[in-house]
PDB file with SEQRES, HELIX, SHEET and CRYST1 records, atoms N, CA, C and O in Angstrom:
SEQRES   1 A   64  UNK UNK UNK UNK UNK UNK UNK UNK UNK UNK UNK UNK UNK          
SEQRES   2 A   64  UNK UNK UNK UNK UNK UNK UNK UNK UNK UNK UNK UNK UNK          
SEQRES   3 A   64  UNK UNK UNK UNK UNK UNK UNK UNK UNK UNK UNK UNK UNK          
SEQRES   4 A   64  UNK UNK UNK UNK UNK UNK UNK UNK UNK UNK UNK UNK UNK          
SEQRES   5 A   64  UNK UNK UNK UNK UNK UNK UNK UNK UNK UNK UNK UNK              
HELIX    1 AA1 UNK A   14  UNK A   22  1                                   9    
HELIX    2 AA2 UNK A   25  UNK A   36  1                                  12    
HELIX    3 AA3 UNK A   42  UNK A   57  1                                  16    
HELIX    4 AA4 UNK A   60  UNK A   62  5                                   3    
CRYST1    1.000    1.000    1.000  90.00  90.00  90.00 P 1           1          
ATOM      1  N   UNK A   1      14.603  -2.972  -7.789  1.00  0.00           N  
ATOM      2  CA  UNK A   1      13.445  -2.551  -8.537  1.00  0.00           C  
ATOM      3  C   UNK A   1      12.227  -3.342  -8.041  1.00  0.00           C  
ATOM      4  O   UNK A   1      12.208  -4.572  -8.079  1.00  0.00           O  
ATOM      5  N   UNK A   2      11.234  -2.617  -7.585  1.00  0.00           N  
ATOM      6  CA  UNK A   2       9.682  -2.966  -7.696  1.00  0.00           C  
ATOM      7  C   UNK A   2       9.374  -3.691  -8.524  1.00  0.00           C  
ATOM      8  O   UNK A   2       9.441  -3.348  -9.705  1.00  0.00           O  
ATOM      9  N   UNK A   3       8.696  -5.626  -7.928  1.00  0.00           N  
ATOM     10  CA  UNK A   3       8.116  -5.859  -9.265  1.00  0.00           C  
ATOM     11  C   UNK A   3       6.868  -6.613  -8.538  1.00  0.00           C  
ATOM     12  O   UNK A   3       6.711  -7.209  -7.473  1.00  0.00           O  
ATOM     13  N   UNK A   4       5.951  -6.232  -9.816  1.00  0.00           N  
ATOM     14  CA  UNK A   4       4.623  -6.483  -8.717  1.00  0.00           C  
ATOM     15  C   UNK A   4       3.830  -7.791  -9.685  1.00  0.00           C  
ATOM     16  O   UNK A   4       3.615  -7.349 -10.813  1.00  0.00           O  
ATOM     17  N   UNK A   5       3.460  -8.923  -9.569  1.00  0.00           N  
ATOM     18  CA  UNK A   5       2.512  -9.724 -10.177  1.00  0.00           C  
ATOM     19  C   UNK A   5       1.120 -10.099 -10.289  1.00  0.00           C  
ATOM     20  O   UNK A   5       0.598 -11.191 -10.064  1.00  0.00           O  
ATOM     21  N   UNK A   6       0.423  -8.618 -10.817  1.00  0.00           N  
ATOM     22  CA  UNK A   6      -1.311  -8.910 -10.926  1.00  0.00           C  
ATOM     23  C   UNK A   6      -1.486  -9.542 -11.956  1.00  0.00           C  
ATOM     24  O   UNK A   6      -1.069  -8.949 -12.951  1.00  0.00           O  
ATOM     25  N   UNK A   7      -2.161 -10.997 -12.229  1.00  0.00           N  
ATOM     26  CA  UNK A   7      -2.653 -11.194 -12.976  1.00  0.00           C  
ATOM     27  C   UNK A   7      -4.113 -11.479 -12.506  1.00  0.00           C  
ATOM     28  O   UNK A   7      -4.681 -11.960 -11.525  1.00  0.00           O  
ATOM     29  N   UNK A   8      -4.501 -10.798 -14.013  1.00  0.00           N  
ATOM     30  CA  UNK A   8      -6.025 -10.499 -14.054  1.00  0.00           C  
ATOM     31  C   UNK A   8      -7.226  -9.803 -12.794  1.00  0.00           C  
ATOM     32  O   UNK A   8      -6.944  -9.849 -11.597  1.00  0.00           O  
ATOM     33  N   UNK A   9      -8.084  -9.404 -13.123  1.00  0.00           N  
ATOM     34  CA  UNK A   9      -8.977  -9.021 -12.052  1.00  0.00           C  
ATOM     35  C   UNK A   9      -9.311  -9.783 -11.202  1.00  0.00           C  
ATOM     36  O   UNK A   9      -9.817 -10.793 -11.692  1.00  0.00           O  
ATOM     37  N   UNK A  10      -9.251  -9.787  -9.669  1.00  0.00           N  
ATOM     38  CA  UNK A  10      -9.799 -11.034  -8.704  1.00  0.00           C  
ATOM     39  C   UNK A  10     -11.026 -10.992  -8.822  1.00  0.00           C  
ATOM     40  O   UNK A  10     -11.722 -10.348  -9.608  1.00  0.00           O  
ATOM     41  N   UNK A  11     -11.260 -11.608  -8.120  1.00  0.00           N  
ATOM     42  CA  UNK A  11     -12.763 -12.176  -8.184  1.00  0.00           C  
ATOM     43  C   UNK A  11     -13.807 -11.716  -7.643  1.00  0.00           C  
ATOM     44  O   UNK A  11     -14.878 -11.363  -8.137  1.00  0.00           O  
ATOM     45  N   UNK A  12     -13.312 -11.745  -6.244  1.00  0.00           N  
ATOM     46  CA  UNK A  12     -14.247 -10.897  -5.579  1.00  0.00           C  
ATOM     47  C   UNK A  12     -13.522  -9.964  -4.052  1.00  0.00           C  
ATOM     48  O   UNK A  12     -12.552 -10.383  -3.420  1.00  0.00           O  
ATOM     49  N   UNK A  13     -14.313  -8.618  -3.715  1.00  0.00           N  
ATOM     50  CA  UNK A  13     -13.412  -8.017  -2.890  1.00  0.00           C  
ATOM     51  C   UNK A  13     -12.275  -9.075  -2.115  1.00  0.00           C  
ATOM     52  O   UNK A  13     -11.120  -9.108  -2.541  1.00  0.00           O  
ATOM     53  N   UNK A  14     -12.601  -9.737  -1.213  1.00  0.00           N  
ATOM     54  CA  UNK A  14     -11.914 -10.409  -0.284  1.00  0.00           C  
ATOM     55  C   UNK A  14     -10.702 -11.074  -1.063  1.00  0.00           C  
ATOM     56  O   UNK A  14      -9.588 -11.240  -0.566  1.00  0.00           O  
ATOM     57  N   UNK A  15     -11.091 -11.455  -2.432  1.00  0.00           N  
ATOM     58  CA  UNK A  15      -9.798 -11.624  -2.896  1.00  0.00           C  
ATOM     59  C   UNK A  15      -8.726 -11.021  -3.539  1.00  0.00           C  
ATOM     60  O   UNK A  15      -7.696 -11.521  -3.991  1.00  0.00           O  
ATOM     61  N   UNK A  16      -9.330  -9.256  -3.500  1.00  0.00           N  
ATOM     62  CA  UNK A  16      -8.370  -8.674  -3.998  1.00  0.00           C  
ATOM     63  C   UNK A  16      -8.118  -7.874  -2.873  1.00  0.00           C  
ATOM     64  O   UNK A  16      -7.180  -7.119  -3.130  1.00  0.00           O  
ATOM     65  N   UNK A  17      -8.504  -7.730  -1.856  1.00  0.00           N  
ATOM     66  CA  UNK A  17      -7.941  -7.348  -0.565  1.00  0.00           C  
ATOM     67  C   UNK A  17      -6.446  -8.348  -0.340  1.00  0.00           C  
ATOM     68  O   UNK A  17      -5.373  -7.769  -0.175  1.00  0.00           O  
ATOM     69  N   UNK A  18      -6.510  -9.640  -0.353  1.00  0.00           N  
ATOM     70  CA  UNK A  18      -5.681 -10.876  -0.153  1.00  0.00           C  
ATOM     71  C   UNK A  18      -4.457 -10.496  -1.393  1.00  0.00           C  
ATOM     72  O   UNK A  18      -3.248 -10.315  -1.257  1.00  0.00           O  
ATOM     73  N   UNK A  19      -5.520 -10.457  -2.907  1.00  0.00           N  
ATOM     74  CA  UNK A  19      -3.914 -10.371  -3.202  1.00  0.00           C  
ATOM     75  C   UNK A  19      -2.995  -8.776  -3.058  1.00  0.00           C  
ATOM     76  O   UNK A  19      -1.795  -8.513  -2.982  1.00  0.00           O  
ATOM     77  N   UNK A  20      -3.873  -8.193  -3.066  1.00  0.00           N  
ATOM     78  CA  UNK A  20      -3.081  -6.859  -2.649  1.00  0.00           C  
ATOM     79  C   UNK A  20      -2.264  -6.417  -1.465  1.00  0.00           C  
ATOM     80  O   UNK A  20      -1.574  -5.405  -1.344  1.00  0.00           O  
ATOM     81  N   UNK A  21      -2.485  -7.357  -0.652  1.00  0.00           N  
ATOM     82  CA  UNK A  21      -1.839  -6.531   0.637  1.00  0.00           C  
ATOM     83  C   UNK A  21      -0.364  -8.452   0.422  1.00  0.00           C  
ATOM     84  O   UNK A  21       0.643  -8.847   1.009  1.00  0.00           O  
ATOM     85  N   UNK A  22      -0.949  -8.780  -0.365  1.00  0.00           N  
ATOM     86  CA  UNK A  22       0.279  -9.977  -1.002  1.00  0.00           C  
ATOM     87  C   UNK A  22       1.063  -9.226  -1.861  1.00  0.00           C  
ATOM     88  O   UNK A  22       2.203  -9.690  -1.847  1.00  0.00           O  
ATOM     89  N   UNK A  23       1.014  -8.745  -2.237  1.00  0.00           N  
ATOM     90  CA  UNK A  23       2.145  -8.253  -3.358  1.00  0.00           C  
ATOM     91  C   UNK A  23       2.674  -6.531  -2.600  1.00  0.00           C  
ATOM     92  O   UNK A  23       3.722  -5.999  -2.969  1.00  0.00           O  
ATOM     93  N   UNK A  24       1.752  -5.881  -1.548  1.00  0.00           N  
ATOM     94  CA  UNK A  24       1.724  -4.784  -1.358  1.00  0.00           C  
ATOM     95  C   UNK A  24       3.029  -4.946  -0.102  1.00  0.00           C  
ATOM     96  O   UNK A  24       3.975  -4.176   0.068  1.00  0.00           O  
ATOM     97  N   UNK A  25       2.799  -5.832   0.438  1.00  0.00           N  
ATOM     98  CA  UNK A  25       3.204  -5.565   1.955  1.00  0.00           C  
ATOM     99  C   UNK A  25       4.559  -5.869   2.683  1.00  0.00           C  
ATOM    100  O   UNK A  25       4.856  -5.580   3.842  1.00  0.00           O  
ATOM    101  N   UNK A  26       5.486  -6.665   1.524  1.00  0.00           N  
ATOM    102  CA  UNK A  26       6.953  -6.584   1.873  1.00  0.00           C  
ATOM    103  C   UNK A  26       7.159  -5.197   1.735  1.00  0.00           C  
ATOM    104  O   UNK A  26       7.383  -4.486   2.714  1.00  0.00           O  
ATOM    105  N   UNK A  27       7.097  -4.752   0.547  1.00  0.00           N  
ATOM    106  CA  UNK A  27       7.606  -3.138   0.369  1.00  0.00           C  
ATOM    107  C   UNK A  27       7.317  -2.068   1.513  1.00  0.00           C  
ATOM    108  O   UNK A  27       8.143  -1.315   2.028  1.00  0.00           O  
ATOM    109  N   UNK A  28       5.994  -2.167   1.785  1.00  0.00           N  
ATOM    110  CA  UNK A  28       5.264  -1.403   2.844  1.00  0.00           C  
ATOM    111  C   UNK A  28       6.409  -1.532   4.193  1.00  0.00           C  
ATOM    112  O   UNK A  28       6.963  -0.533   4.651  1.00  0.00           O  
ATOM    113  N   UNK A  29       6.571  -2.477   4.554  1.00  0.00           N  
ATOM    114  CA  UNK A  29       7.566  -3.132   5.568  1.00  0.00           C  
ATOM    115  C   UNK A  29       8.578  -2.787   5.419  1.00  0.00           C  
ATOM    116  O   UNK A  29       9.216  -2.593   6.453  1.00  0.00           O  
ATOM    117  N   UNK A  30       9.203  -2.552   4.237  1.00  0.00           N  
ATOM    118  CA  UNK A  30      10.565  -2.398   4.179  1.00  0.00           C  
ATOM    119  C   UNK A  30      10.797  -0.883   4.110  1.00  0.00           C  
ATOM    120  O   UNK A  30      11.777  -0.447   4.715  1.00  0.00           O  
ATOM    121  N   UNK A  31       9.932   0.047   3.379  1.00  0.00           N  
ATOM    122  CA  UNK A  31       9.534   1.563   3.290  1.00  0.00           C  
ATOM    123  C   UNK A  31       9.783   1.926   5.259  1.00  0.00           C  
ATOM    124  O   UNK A  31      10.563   2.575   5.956  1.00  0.00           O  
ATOM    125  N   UNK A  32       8.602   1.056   5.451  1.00  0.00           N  
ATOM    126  CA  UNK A  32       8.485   1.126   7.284  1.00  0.00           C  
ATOM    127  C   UNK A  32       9.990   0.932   8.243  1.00  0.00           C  
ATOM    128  O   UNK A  32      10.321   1.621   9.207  1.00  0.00           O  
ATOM    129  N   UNK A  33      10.453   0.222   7.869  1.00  0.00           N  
ATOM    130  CA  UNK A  33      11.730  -0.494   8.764  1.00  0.00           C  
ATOM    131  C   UNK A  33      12.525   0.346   8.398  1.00  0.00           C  
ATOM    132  O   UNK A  33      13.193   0.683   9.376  1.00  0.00           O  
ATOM    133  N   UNK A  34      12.943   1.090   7.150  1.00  0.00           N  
ATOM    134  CA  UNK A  34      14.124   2.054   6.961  1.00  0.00           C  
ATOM    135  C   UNK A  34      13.923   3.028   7.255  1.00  0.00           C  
ATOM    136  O   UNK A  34      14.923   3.741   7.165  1.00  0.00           O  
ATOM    137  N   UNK A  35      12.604   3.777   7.790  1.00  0.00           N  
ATOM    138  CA  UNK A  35      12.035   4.981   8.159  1.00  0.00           C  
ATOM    139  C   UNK A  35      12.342   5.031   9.681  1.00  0.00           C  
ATOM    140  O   UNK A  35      12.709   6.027  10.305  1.00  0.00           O  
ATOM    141  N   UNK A  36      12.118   3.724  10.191  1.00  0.00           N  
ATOM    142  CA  UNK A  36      12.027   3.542  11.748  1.00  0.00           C  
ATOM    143  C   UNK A  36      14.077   3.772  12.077  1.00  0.00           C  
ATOM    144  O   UNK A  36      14.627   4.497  12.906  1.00  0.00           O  
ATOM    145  N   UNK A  37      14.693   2.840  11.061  1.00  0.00           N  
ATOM    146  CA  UNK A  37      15.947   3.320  10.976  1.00  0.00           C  
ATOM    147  C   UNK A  37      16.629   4.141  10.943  1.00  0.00           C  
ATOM    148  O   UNK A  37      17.782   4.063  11.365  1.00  0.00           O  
ATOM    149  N   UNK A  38      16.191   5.030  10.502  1.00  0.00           N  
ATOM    150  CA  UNK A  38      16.381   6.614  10.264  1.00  0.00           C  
ATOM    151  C   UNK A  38      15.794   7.418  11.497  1.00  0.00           C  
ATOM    152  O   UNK A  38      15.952   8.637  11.428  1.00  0.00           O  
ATOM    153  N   UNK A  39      15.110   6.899  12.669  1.00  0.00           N  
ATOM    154  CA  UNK A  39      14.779   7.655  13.264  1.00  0.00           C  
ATOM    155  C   UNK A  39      12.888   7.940  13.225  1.00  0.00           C  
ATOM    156  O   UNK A  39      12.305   7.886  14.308  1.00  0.00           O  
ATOM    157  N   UNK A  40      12.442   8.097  12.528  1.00  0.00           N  
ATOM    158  CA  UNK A  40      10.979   8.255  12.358  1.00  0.00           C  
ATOM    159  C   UNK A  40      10.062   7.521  13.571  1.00  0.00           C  
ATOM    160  O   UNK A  40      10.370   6.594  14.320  1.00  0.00           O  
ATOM    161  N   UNK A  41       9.042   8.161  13.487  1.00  0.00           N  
ATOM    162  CA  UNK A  41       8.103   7.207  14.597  1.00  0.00           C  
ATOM    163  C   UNK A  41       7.569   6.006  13.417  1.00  0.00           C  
ATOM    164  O   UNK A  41       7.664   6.180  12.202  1.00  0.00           O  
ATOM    165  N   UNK A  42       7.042   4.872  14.015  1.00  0.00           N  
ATOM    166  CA  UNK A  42       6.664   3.891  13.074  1.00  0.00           C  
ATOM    167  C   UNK A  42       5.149   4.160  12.624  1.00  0.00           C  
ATOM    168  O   UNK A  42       4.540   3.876  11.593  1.00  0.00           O  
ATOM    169  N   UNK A  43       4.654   5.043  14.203  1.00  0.00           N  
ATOM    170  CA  UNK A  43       3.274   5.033  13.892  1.00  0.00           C  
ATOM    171  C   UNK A  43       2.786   6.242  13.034  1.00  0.00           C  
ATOM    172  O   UNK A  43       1.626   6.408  12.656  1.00  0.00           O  
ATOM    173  N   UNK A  44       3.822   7.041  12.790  1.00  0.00           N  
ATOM    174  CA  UNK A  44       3.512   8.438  12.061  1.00  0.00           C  
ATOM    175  C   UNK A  44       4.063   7.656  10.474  1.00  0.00           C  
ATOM    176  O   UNK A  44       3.461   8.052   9.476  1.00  0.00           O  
ATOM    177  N   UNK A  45       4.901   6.844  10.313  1.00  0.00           N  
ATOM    178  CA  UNK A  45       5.273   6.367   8.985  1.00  0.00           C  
ATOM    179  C   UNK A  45       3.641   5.389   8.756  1.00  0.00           C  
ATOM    180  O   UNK A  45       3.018   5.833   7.792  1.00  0.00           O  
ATOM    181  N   UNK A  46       3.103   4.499   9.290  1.00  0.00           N  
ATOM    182  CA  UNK A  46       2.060   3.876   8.626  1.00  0.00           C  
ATOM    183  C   UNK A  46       1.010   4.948   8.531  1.00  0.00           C  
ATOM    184  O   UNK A  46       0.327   5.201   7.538  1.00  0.00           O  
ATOM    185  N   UNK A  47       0.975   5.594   9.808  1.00  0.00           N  
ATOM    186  CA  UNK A  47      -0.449   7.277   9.174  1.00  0.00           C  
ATOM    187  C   UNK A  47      -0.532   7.609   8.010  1.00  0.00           C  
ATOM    188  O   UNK A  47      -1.469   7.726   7.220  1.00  0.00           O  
ATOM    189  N   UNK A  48       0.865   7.800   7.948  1.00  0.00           N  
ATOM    190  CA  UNK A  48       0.842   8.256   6.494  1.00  0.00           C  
ATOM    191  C   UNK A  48       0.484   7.564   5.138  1.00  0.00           C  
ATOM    192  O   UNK A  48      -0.065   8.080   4.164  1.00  0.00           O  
ATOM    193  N   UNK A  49       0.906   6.326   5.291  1.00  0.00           N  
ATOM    194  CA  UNK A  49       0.305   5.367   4.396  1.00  0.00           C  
ATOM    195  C   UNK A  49      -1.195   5.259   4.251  1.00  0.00           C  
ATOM    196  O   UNK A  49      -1.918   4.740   3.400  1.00  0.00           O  
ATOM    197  N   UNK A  50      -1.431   5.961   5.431  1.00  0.00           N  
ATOM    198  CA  UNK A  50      -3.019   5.435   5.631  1.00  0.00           C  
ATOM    199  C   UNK A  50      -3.444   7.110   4.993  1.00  0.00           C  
ATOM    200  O   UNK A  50      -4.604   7.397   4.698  1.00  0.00           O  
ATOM    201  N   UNK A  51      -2.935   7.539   4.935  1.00  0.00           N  
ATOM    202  CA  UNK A  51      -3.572   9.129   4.334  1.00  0.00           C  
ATOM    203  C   UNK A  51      -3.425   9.370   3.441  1.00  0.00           C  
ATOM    204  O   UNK A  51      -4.360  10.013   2.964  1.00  0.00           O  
ATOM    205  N   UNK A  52      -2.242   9.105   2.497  1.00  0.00           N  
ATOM    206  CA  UNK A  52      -1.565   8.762   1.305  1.00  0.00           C  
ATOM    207  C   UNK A  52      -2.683   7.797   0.602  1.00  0.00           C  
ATOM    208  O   UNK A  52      -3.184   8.067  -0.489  1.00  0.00           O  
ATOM    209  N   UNK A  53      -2.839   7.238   0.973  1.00  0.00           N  
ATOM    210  CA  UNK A  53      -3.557   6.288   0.317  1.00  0.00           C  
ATOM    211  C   UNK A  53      -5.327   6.717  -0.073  1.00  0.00           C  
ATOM    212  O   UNK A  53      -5.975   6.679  -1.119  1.00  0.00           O  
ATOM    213  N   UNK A  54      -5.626   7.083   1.218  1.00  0.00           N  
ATOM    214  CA  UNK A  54      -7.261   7.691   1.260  1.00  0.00           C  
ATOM    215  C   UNK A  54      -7.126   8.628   0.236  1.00  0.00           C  
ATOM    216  O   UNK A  54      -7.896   8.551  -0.721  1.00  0.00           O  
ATOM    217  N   UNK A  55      -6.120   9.661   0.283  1.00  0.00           N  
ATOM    218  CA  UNK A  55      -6.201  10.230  -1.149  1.00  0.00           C  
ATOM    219  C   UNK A  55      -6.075  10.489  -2.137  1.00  0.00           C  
ATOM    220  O   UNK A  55      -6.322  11.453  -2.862  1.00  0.00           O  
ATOM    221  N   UNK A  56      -5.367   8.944  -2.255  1.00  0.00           N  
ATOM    222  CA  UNK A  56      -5.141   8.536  -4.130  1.00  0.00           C  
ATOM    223  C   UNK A  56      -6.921   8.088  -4.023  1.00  0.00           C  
ATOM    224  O   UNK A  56      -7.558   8.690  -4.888  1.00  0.00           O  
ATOM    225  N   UNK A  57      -7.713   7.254  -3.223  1.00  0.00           N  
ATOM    226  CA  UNK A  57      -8.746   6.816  -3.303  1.00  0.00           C  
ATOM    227  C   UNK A  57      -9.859   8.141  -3.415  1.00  0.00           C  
ATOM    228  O   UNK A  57     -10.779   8.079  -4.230  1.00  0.00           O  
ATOM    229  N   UNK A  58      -9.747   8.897  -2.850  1.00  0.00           N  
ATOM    230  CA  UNK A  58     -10.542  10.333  -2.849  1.00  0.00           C  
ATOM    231  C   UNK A  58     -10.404  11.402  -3.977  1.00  0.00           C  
ATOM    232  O   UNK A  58     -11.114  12.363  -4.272  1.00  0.00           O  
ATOM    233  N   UNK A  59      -8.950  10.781  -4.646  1.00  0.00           N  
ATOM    234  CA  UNK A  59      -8.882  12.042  -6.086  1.00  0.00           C  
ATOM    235  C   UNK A  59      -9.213  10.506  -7.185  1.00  0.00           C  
ATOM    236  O   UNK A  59      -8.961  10.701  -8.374  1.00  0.00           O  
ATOM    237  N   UNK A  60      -9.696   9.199  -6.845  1.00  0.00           N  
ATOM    238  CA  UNK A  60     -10.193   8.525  -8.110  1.00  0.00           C  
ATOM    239  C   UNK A  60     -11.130   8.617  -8.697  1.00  0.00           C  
ATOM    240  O   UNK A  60     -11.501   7.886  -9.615  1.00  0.00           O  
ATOM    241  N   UNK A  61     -11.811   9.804  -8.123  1.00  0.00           N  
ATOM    242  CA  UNK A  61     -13.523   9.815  -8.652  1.00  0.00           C  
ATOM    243  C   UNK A  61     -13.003  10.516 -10.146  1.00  0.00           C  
ATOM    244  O   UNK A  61     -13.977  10.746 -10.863  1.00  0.00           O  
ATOM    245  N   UNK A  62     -12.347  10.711 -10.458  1.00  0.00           N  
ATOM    246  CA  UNK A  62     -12.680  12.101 -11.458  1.00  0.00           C  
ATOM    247  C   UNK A  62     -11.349  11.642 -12.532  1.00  0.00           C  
ATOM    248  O   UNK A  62     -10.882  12.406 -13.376  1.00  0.00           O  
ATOM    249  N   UNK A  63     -10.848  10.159 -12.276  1.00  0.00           N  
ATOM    250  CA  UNK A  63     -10.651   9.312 -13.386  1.00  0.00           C  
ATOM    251  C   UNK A  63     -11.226   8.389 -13.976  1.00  0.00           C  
ATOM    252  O   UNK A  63     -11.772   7.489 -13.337  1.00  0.00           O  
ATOM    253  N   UNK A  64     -11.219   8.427 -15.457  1.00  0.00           N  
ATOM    254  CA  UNK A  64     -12.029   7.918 -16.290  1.00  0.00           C  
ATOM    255  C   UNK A  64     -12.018   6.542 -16.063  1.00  0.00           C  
ATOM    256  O   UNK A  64     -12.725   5.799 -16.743  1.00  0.00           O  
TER     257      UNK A  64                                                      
END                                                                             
């Protein structure tokens, strides 16, 4: 099971860039490494992260 430890709002961007890709990036890695295991390209598995992601960020406008 996923367990993730934000406490409180950082401070400022650079530090929530830091803690996010801290709590983000074993999983990311490990998502990555079992994909590559399976066969997948590595660079089409992070694309996707990277597109996946732009559009959780691109459908946030229009949450409250």
């Amino acid at each position: 099971m996923m367990r993730f430890n934000f406490k409180g709002p950082p401070v400022g961007d650079a530090d929530m860039s830091v803690q996010c890709q801290g709590q983000l990036l074993p999983f990311v890695q490990e998502i990555v490494q079992a994909a590559v295991a399976a066969g997948w390209n590595r660079d089409d598995v992070l694309l996707a992260f990277v597109e996946l992601t732009w559009d959780l960020y691109e459908k946030r406008s229009g949450d409250p």
